[in-house]
C-alpha positions, 0 to 999 in steps of 0.5 A: 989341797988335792982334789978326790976323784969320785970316778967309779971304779972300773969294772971287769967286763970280761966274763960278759964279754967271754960269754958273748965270744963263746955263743958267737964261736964259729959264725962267720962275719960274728963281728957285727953280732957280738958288737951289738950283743955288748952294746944290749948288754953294757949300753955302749961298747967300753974301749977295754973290750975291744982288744977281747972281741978282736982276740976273740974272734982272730981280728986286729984291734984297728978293724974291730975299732974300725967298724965300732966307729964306722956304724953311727948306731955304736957306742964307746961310752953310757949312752945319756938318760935320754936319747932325742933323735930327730928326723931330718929327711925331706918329709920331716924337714918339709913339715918343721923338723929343723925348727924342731931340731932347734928346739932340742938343741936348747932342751939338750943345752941346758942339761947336765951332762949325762941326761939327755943326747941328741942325734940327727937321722934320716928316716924314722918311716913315719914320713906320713907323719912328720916330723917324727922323733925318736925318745929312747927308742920310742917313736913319736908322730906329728912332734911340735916343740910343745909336744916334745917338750910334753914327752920329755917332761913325761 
């Protein structure tokens, strides 16, 4: 028995991506802004625009895919429902932001895929109130495991 594959189709992102390309036109150093204007737009930077943004502005597929990997804030693919960064400098870590993160780790493993990511970083500036996670863009203080938990039930 053949199995059907319920992937959606593709879509064309190219006019979005022209689009960007064109209020991009002529700025020098326009790779980092157009990146990020994809990204706002998409979600994620798809593999397939990659060869339009170098075309687009007179640089190799290797450079553009370059940067795209370099800068961790970049995506390749839909970002996850939700999004869990946790603090991990030294104010947070002081504070029990490893245990924390800990916590997530289990929250995170019995998702399905696709719900929730999660991500380490290194300074959120709420080290007056750590530890500190970021959900979806929105910061939050003085986290505990049940806090967090609160947050992601809300």
């Amino acid at each position: 028995m053949d199995s059907v594959r319920t992937d959606p189709a593709p879509q064309d992102h190219s006019p979005l991506i022209q689009d960007i390309l064109t209020r991009h036109a002529g700025q020098p150093g326009s790779l980092l802004p157009i990146l990020h204007a994809v990204q706002d737009t998409l979600g994620h930077i798809p593999e397939d625009a990659v060869g339009m943004i170098a075309a687009g502005i007179q640089r190799s597929r290797a450079e553009v895919h370059g940067v795209i990997h370099f800068y961790t804030h970049f995506r390749t693919t839909p970002p996850a429902r939700t999004q869990v960064e946790v603090c991990r400098a030294e104010s947070c870590q002081a504070c029990g932001s490893e245990a924390l993160y800990r916590h997530a780790e289990q929250r995170a493993a019995g998702q399905p895929a696709g719900q929730m990511s999660l991500a380490p970083v290194y300074c959120l500036g709420l080290c007056a109130q750590s530890p500190a996670v970021m959900i979806n863009g929105q910061p939050h203080a003085r986290v505990t495991p049940e806090k967090l938990d609160a947050l992601l039930e809300s």
